[in-house]
mmCIF file of the N, C-alpha and C atoms, coordinates in Angstrom:
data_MODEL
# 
_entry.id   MODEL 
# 
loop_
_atom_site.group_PDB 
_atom_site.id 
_atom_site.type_symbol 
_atom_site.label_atom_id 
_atom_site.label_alt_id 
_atom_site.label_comp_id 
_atom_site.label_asym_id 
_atom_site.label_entity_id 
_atom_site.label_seq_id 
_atom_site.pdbx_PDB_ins_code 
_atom_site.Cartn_x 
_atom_site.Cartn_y 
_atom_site.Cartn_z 
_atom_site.occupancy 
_atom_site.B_iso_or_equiv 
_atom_site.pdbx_formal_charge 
_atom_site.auth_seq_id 
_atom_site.auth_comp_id 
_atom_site.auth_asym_id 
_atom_site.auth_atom_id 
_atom_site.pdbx_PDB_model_num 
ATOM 1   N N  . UNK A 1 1  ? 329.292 88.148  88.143 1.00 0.00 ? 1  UNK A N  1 
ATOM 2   C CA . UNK A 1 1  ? 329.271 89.339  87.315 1.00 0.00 ? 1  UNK A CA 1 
ATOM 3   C C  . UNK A 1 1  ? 327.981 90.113  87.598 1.00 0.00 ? 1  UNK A C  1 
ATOM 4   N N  . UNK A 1 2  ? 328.336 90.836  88.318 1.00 0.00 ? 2  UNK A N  1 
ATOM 5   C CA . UNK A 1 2  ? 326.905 91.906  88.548 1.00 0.00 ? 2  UNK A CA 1 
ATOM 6   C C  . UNK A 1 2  ? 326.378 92.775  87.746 1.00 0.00 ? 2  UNK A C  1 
ATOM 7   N N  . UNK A 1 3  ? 325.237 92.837  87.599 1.00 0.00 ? 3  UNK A N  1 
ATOM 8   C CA . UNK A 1 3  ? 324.253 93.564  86.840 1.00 0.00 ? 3  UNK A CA 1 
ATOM 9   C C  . UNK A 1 3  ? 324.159 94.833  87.125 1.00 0.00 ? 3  UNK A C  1 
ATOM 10  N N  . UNK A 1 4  ? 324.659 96.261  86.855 1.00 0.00 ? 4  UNK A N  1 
ATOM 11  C CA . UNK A 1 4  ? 324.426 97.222  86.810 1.00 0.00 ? 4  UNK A CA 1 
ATOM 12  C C  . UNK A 1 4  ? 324.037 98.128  86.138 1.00 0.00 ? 4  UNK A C  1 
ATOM 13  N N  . UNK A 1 5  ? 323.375 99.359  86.280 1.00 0.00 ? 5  UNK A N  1 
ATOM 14  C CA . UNK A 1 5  ? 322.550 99.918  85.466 1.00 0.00 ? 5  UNK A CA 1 
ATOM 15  C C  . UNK A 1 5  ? 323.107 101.733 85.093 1.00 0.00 ? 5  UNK A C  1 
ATOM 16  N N  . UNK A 1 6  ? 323.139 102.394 84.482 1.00 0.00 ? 6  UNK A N  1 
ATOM 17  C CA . UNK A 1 6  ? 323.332 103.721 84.000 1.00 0.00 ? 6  UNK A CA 1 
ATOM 18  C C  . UNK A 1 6  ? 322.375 104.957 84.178 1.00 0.00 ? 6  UNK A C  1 
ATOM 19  N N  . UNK A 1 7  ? 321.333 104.255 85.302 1.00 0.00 ? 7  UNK A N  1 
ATOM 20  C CA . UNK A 1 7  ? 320.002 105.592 85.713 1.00 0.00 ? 7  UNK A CA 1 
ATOM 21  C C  . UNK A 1 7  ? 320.645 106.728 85.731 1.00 0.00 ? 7  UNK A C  1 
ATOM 22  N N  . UNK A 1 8  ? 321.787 107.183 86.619 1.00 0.00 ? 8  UNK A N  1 
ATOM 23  C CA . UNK A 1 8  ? 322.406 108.425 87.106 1.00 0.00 ? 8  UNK A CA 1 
ATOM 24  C C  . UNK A 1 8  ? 322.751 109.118 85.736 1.00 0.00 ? 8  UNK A C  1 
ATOM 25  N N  . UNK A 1 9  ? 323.709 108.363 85.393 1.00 0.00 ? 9  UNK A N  1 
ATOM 26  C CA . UNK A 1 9  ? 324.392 108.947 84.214 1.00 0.00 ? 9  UNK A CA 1 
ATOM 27  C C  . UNK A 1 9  ? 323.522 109.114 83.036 1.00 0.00 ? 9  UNK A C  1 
ATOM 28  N N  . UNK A 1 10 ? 322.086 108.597 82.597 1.00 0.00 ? 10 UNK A N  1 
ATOM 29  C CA . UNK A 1 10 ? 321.502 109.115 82.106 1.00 0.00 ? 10 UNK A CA 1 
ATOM 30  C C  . UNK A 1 10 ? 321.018 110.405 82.320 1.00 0.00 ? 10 UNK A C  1 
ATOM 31  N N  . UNK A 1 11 ? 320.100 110.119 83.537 1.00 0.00 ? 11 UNK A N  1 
ATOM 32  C CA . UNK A 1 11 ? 319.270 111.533 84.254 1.00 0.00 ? 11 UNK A CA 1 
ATOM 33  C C  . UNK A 1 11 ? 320.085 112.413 84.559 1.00 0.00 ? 11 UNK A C  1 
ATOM 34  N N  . UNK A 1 12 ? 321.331 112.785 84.019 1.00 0.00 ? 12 UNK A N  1 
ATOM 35  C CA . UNK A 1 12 ? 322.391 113.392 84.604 1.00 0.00 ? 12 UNK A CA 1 
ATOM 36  C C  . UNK A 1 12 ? 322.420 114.584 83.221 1.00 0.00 ? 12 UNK A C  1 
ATOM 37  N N  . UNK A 1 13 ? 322.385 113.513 82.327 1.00 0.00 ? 13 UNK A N  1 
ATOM 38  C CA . UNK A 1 13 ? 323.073 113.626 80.682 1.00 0.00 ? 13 UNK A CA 1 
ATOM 39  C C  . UNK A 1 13 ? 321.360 114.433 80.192 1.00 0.00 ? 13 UNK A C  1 
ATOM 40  N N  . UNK A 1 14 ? 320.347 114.103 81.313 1.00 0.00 ? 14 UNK A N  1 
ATOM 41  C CA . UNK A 1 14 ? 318.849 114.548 80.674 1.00 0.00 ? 14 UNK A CA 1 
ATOM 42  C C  . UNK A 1 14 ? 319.046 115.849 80.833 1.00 0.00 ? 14 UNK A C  1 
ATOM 43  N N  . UNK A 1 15 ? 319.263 115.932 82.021 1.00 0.00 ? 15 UNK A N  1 
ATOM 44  C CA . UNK A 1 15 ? 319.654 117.479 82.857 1.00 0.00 ? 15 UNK A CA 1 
ATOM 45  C C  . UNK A 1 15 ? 320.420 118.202 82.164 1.00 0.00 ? 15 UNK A C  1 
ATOM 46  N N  . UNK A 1 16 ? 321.867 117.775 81.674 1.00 0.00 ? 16 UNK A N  1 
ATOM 47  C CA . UNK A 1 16 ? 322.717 118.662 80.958 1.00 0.00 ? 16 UNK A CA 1 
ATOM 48  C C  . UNK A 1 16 ? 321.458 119.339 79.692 1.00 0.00 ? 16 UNK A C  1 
ATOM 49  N N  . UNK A 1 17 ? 320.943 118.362 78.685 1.00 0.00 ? 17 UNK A N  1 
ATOM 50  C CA . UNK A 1 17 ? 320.183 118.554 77.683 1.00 0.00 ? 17 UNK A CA 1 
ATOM 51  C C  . UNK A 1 17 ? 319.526 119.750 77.735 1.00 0.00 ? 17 UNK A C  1 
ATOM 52  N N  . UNK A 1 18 ? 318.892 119.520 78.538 1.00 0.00 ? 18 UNK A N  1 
ATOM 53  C CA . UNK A 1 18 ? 317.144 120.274 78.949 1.00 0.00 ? 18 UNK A CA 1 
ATOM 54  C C  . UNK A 1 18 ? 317.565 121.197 79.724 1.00 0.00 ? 18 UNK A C  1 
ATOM 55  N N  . UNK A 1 19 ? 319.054 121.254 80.554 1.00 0.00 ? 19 UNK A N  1 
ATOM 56  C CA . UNK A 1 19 ? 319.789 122.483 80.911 1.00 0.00 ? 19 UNK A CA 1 
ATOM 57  C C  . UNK A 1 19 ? 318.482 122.559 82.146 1.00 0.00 ? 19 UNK A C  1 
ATOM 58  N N  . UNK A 1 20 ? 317.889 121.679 82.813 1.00 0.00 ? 20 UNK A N  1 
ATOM 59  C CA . UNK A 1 20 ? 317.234 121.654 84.219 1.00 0.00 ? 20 UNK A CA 1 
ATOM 60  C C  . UNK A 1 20 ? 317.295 120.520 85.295 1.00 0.00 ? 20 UNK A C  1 
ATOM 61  N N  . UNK A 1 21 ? 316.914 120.293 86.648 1.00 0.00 ? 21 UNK A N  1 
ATOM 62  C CA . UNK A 1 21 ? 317.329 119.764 87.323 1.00 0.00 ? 21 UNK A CA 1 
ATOM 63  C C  . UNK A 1 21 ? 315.595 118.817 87.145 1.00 0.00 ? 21 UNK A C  1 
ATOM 64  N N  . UNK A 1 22 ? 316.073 117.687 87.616 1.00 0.00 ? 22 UNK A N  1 
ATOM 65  C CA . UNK A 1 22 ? 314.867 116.422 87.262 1.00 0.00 ? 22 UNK A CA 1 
ATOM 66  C C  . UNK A 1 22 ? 314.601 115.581 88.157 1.00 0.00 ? 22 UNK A C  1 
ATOM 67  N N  . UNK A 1 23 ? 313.504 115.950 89.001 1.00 0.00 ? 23 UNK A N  1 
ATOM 68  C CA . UNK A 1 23 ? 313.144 114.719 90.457 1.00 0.00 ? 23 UNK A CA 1 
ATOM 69  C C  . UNK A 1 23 ? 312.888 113.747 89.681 1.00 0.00 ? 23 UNK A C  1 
ATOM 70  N N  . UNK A 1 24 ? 312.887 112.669 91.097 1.00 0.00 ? 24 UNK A N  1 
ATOM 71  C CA . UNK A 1 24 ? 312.787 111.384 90.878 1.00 0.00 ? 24 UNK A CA 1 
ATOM 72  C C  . UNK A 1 24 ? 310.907 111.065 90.220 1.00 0.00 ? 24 UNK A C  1 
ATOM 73  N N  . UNK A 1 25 ? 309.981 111.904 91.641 1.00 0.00 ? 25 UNK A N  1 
ATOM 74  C CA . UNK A 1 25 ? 308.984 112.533 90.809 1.00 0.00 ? 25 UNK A CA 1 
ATOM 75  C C  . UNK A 1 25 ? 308.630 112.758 89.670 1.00 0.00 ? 25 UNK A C  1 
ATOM 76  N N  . UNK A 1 26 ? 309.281 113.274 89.191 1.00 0.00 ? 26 UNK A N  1 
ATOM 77  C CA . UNK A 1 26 ? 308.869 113.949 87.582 1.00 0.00 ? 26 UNK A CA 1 
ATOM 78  C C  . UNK A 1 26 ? 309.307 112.633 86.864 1.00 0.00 ? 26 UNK A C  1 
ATOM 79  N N  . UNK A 1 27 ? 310.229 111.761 86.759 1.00 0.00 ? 27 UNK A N  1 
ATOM 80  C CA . UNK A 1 27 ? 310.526 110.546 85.885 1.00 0.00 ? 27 UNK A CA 1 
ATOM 81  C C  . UNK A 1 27 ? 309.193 109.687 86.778 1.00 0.00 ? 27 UNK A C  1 
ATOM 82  N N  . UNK A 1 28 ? 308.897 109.772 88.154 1.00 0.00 ? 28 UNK A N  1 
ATOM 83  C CA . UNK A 1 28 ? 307.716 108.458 88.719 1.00 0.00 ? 28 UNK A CA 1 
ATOM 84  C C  . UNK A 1 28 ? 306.243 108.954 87.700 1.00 0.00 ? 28 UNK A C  1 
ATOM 85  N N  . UNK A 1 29 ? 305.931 110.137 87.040 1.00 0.00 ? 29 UNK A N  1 
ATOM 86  C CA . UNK A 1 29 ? 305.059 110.518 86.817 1.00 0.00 ? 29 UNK A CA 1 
ATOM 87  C C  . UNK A 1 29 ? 305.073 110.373 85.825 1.00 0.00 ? 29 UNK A C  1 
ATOM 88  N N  . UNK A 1 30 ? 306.333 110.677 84.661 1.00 0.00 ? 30 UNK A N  1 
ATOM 89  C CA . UNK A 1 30 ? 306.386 110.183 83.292 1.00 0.00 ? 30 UNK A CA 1 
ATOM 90  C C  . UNK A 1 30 ? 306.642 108.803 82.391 1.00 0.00 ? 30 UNK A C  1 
ATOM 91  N N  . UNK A 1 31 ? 306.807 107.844 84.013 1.00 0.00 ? 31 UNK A N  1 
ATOM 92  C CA . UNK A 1 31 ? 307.314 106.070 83.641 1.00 0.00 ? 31 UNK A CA 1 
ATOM 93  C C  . UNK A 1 31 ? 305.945 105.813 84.517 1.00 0.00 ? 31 UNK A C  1 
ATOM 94  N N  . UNK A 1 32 ? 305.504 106.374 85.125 1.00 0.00 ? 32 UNK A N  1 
ATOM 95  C CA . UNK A 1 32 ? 304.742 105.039 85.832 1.00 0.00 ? 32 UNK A CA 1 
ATOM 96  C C  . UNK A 1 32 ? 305.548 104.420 86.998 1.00 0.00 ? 32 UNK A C  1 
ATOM 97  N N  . UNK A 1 33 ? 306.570 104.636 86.806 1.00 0.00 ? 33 UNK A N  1 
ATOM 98  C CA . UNK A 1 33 ? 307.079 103.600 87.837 1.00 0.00 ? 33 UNK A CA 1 
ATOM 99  C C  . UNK A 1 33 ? 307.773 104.371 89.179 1.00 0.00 ? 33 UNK A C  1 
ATOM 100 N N  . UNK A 1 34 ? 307.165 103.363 90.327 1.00 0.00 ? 34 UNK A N  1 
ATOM 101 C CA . UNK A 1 34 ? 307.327 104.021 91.510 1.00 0.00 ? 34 UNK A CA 1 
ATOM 102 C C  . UNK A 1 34 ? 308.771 104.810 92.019 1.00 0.00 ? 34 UNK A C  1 
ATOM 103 N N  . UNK A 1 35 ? 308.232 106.194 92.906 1.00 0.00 ? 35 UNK A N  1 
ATOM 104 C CA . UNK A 1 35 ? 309.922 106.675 93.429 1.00 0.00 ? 35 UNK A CA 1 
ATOM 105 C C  . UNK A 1 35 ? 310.817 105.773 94.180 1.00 0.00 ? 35 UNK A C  1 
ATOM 106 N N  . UNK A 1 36 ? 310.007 104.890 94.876 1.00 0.00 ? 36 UNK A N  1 
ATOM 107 C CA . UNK A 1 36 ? 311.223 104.173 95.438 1.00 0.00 ? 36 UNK A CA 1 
ATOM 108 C C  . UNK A 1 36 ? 311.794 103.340 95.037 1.00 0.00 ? 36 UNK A C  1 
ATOM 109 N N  . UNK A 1 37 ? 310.857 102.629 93.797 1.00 0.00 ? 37 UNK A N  1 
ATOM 110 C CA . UNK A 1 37 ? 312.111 101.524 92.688 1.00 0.00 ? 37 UNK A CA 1 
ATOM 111 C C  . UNK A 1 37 ? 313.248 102.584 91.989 1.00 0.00 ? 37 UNK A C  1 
ATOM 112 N N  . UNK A 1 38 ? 312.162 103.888 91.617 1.00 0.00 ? 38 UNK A N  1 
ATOM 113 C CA . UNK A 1 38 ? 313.693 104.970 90.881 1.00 0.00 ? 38 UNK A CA 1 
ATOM 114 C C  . UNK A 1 38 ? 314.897 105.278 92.176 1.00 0.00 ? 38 UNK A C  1 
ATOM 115 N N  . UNK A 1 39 ? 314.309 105.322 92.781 1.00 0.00 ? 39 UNK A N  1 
ATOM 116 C CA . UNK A 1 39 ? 315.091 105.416 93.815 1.00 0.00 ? 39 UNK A CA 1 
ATOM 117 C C  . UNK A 1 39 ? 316.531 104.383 94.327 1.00 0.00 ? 39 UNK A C  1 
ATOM 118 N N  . UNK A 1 40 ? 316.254 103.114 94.167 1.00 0.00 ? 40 UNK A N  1 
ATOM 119 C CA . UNK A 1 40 ? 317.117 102.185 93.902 1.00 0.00 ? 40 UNK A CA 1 
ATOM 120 C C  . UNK A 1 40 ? 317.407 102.023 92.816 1.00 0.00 ? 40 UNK A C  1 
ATOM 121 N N  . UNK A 1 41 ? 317.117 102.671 91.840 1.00 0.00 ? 41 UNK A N  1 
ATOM 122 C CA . UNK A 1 41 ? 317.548 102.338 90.391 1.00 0.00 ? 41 UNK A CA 1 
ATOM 123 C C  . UNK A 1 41 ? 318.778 103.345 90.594 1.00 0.00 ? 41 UNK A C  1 
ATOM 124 N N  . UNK A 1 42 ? 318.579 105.128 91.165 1.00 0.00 ? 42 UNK A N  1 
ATOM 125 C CA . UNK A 1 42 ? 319.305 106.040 91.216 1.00 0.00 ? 42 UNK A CA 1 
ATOM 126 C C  . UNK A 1 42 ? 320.902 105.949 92.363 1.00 0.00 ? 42 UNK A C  1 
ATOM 127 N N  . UNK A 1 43 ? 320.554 104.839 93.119 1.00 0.00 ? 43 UNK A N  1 
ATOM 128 C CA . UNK A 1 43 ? 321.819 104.241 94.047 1.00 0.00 ? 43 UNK A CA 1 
ATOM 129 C C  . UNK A 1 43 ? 322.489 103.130 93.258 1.00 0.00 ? 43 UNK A C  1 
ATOM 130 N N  . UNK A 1 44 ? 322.093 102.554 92.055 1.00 0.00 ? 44 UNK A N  1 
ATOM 131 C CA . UNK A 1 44 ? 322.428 101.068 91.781 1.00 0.00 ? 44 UNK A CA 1 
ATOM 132 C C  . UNK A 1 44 ? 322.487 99.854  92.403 1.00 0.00 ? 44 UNK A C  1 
ATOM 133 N N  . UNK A 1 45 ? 321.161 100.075 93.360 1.00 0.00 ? 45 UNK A N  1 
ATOM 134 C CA . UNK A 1 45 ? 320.814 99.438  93.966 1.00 0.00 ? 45 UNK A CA 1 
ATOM 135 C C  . UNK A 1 45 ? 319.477 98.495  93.971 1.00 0.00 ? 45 UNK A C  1 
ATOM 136 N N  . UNK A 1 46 ? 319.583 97.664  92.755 1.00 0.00 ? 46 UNK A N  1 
ATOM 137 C CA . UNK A 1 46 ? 319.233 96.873  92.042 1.00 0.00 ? 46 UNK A CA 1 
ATOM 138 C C  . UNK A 1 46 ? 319.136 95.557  92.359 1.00 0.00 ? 46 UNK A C  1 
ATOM 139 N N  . UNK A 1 47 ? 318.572 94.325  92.829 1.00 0.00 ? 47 UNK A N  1 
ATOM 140 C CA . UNK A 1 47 ? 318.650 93.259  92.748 1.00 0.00 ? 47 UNK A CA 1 
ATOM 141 C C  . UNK A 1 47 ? 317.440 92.790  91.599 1.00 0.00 ? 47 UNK A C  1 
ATOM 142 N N  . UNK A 1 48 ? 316.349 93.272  91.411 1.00 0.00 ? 48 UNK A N  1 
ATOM 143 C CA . UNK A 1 48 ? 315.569 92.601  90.478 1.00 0.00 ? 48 UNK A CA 1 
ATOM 144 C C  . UNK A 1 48 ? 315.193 93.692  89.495 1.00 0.00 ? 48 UNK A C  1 
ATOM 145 N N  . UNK A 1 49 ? 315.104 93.211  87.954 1.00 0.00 ? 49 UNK A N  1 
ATOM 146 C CA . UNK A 1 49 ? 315.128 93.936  86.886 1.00 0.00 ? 49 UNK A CA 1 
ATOM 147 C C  . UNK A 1 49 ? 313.580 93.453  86.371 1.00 0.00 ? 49 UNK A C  1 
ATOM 148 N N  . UNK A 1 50 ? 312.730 94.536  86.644 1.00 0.00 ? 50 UNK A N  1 
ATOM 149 C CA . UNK A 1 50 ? 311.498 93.538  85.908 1.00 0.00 ? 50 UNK A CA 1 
ATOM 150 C C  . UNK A 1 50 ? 311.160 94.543  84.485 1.00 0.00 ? 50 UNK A C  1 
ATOM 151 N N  . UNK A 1 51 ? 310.704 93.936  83.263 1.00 0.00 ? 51 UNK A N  1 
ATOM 152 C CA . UNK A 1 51 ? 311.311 94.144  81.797 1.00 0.00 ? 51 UNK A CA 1 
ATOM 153 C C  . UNK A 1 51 ? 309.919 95.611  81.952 1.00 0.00 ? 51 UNK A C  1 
ATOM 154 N N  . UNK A 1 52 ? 309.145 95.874  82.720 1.00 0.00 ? 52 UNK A N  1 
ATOM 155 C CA . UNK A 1 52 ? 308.343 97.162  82.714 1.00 0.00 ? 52 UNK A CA 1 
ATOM 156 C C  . UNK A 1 52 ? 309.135 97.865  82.859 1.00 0.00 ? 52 UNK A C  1 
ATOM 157 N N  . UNK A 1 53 ? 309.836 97.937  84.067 1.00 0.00 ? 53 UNK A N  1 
ATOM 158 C CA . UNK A 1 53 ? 310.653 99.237  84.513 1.00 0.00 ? 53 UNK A CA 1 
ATOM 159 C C  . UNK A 1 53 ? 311.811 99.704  83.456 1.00 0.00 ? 53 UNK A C  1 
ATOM 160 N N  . UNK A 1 54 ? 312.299 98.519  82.844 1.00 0.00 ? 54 UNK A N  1 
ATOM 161 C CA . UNK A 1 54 ? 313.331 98.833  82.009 1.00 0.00 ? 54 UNK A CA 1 
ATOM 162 C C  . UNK A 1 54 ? 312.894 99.385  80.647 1.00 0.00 ? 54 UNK A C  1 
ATOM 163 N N  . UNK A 1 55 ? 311.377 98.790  80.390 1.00 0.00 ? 55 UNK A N  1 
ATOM 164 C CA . UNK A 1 55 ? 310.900 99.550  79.079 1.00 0.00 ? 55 UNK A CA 1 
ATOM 165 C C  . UNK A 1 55 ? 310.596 100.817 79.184 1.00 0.00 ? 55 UNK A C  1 
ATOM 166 N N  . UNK A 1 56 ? 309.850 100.949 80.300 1.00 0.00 ? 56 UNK A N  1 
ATOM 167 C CA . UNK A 1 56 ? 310.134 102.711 80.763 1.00 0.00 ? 56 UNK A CA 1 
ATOM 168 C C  . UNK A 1 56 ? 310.787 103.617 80.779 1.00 0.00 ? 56 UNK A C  1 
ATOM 169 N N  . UNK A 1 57 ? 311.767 102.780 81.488 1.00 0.00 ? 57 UNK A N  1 
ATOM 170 C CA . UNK A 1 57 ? 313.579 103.766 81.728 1.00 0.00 ? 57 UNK A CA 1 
ATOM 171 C C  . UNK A 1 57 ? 313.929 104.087 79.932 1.00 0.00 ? 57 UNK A C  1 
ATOM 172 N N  . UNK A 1 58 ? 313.973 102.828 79.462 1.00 0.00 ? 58 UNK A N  1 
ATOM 173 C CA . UNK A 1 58 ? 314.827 102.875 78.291 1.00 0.00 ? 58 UNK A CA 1 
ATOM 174 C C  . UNK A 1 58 ? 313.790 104.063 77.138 1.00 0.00 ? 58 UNK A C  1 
ATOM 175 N N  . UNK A 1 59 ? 312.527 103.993 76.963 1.00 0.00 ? 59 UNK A N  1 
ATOM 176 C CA . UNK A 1 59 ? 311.415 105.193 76.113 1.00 0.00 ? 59 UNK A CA 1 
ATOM 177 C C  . UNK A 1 59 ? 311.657 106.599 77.365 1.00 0.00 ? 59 UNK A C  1 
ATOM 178 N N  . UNK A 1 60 ? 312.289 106.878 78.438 1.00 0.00 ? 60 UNK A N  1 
ATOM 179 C CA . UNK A 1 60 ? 311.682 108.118 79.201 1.00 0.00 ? 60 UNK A CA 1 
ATOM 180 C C  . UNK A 1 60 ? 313.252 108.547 78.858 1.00 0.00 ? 60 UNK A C  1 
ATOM 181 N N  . UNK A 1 61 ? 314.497 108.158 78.693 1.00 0.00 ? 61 UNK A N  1 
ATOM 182 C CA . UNK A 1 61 ? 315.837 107.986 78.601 1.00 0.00 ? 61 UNK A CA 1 
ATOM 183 C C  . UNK A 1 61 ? 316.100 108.078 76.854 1.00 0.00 ? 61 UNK A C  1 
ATOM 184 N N  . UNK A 1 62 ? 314.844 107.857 76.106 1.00 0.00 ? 62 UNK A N  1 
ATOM 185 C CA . UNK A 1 62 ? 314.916 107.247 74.591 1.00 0.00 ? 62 UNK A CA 1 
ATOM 186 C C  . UNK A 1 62 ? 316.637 106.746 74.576 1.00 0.00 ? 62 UNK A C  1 
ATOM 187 N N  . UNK A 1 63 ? 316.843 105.547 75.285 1.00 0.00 ? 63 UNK A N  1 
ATOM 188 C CA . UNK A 1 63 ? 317.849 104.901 74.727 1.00 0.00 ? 63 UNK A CA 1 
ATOM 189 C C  . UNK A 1 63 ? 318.030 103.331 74.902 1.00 0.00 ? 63 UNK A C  1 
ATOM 190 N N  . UNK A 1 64 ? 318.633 102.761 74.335 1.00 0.00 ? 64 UNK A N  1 
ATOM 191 C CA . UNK A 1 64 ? 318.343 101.355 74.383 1.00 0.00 ? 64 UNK A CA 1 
ATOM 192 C C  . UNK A 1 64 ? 318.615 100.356 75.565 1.00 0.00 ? 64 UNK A C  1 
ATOM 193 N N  . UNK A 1 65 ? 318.525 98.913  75.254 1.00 0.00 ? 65 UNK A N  1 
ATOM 194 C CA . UNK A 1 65 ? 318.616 98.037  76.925 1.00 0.00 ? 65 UNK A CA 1 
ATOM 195 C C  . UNK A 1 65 ? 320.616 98.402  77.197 1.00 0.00 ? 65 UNK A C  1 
ATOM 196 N N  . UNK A 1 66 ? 321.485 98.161  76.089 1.00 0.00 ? 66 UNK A N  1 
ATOM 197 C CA . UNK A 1 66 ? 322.854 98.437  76.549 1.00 0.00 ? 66 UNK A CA 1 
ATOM 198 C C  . UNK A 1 66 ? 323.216 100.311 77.256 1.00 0.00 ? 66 UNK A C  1 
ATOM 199 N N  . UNK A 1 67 ? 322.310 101.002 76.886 1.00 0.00 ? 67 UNK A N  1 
ATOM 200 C CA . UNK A 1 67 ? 322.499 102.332 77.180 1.00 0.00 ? 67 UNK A CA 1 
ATOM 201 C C  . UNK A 1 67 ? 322.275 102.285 78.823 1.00 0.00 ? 67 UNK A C  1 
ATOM 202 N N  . UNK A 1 68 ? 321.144 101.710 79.160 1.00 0.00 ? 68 UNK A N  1 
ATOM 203 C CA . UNK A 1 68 ? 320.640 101.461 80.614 1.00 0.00 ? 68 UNK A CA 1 
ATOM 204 C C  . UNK A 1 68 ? 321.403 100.370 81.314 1.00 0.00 ? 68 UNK A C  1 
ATOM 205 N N  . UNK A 1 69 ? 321.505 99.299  80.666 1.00 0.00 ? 69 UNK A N  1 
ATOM 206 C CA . UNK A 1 69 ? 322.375 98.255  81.919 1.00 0.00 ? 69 UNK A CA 1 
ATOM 207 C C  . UNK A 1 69 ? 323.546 97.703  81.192 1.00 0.00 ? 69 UNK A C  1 
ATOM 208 N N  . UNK A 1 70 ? 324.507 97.250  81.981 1.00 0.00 ? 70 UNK A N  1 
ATOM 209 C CA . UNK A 1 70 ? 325.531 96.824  81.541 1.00 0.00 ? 70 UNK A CA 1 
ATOM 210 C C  . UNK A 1 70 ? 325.932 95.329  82.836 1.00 0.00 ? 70 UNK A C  1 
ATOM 211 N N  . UNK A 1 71 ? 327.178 94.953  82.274 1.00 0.00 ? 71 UNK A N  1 
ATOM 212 C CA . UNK A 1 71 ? 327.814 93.442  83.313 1.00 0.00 ? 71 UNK A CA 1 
ATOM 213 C C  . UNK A 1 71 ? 328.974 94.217  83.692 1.00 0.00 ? 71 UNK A C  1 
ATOM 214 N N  . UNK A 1 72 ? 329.543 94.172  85.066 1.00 0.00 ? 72 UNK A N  1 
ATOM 215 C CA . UNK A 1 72 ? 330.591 94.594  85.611 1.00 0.00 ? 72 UNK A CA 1 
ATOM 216 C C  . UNK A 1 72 ? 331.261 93.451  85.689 1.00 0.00 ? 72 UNK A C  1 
ATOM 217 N N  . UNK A 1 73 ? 331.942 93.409  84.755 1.00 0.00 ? 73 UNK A N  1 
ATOM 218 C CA . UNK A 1 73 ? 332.998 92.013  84.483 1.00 0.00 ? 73 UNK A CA 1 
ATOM 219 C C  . UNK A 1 73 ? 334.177 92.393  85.207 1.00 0.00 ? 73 UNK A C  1 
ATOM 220 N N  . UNK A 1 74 ? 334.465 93.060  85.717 1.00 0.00 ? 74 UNK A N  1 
ATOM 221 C CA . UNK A 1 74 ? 335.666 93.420  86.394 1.00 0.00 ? 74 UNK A CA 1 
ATOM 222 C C  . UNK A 1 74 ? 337.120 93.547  85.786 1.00 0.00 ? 74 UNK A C  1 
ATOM 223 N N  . UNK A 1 75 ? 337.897 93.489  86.656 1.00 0.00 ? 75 UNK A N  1 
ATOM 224 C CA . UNK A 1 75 ? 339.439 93.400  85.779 1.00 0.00 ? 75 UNK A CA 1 
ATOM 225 C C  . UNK A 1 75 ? 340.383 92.366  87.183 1.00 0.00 ? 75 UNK A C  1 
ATOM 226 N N  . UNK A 1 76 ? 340.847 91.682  86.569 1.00 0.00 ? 76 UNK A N  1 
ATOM 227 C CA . UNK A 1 76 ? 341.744 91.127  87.490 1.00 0.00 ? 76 UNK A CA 1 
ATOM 228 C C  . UNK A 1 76 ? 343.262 91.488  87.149 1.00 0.00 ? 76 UNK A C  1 
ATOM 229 N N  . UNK A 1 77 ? 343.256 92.091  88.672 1.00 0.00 ? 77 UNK A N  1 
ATOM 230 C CA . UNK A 1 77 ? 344.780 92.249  88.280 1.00 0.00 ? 77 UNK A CA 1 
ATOM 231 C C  . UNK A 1 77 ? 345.595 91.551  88.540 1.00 0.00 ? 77 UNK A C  1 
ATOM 232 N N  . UNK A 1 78 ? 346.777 91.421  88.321 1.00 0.00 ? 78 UNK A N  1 
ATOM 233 C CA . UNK A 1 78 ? 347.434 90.504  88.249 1.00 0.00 ? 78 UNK A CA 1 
ATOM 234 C C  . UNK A 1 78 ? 349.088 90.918  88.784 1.00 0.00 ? 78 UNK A C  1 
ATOM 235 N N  . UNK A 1 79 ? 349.184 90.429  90.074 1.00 0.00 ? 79 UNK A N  1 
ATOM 236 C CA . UNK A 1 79 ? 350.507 91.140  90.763 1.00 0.00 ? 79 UNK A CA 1 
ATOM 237 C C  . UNK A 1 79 ? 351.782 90.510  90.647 1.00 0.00 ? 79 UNK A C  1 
ATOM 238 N N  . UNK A 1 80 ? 352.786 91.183  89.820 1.00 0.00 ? 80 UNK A N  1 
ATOM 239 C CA . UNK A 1 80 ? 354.080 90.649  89.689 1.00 0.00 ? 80 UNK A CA 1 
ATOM 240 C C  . UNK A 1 80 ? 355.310 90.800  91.071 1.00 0.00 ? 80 UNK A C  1 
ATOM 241 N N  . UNK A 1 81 ? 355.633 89.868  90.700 1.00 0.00 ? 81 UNK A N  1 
ATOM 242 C CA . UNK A 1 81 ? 357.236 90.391  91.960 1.00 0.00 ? 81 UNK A CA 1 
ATOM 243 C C  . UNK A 1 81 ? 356.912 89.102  92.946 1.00 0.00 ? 81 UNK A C  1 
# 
């Protein structure tokens, strides 16, 4: 069950808000945390979650740890015939 995260669709949902467009920059300058971890955060390209980056994301995002990451539990389907 992989660990995935909601960066896009936040910074997406910031943009609609604030009705402006938002570098990766401007969130590296207001978290602290480097463009190229946002950068893999912004692909979902994620293997390690360290609890700074996520306290960042989650106060620069003001939304909580389920708003930012979620479990891709999948769906199994199930083929008849």
């Amino acid at each position: 069950m992989p660990l995935h995260n909601k960066f896009l669709f936040l910074l997406t949902e910031k943009e609609r808000r604030e009705q402006r467009n938002i570098s990766l920059n401007e969130v590296s300058r207001s978290t602290g945390v480097a463009v190229s971890v946002l950068a893999r955060w912004f692909k979902n390209d994620v293997s390690r979650f360290d609890g700074h980056v996520i306290e960042a994301l989650c106060e620069y995002f003001e939304c909580d740890l389920p708003d930012l990451l979620y479990i891709d539990r999948g769906q199994t389907i199930e083929h008849t015939g």
